[in-house]
C-alpha positions as CSV (number, residue, x, y, z in Angstrom):
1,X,0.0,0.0,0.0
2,X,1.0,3.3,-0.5
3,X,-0.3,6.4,1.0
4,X,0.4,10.1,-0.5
5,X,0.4,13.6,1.1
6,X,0.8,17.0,-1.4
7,X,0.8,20.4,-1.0
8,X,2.5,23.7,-1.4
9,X,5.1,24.6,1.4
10,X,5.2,27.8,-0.2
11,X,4.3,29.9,-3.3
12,X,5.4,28.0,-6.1
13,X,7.3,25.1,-4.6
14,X,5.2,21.7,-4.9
15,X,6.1,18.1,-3.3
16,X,4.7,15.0,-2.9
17,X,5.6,12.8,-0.4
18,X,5.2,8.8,0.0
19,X,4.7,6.5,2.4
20,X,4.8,3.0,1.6
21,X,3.8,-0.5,3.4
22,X,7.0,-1.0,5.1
23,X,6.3,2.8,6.6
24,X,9.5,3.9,4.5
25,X,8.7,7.0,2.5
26,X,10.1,8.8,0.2
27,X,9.6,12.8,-1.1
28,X,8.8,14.0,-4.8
29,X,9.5,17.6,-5.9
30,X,10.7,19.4,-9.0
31,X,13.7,20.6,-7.8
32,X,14.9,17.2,-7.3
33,X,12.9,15.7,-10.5
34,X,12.7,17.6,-13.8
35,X,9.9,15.1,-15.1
36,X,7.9,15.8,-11.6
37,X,4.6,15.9,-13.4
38,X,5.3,12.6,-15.7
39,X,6.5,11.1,-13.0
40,X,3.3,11.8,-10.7
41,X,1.0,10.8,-12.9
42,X,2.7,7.6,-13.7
43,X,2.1,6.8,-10.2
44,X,-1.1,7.9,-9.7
45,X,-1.7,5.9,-12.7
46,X,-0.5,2.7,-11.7
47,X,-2.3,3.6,-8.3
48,X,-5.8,3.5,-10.1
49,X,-4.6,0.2,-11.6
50,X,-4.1,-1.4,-8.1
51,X,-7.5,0.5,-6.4
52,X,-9.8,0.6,-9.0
């Protein structure tokens, strides 16, 4: 299972962070990831796969 929490710390910085099963977690942002978006919607892609 994984479990998401998003929002603006600020104007116009953006993350996303994870928490999966094993309560490990992990943070998306663009300053880290230059294909932020792609990436997000990959996962919440393969998210709707898993919980339809």
């Amino acid at each position: 299972m994984l479990q998401g929490k998003a929002g603006q710390i600020s104007d116009g910085f953006h993350l996303s962070e994870f928490v999966l099963a094993d309560k490990s977690s992990f943070i998306l942002s663009p300053d880290k990831f230059g294909n932020y978006t792609p990436l997000l919607l990959a996962i919440r892609r393969n998210l709707d796969r898993l919980h339809p």
